[in-house]
N, C-alpha and C positions, 0 to 999 in steps of 0.2 A: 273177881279179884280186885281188892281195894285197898290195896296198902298202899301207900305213901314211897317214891322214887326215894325217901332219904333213909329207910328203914330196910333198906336193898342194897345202897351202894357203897361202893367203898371211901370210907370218911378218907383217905390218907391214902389217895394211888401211887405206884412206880410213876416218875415222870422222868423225862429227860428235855435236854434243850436240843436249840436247832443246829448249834456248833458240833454237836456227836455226828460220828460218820455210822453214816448207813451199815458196816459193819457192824458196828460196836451197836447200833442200838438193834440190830438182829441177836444178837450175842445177848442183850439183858433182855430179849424178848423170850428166846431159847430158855434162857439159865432160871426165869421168871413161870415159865409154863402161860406165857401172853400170846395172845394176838395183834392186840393193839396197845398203843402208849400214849401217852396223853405229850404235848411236846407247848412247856411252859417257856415263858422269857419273862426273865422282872417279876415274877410269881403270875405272871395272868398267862392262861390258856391259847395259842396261838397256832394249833392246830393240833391233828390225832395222827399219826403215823400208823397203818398196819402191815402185818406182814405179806400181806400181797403189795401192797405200792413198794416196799422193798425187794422183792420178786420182779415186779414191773421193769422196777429200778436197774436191777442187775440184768435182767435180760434185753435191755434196749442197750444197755454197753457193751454185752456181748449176745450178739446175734446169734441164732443158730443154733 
């Protein structure tokens, strides 16, 4: 397989920033059919969110 990563991905992803609550960005995860999100500030990349560290997330606030 020899194609090119730029002939594969998505030119124009869903992003969101880091001020969205962990809700809301399960909710355009869900409503998107995603797993992960790409999570910009000032247009540059400054992490990926996916729906398990939101999983993570909610299960270390409520235990059990």
């Amino acid at each position: 397989m020899n194609s090119q990563i730029k002939t594969d991905m998505t030119a124009h992803p869903m992003t969101i920033t880091g001020r969205l609550s962990l809700s809301d960005a399960q909710e355009v995860m869900r409503s998107w059919g995603m797993r992960h999100l790409p999570v910009v500030e000032n247009e540059k990349l400054v992490g990926v969110i996916t729906d398990r560290d939101i999983l993570r997330a909610f299960s270390l606030k409520h235990p059990g």
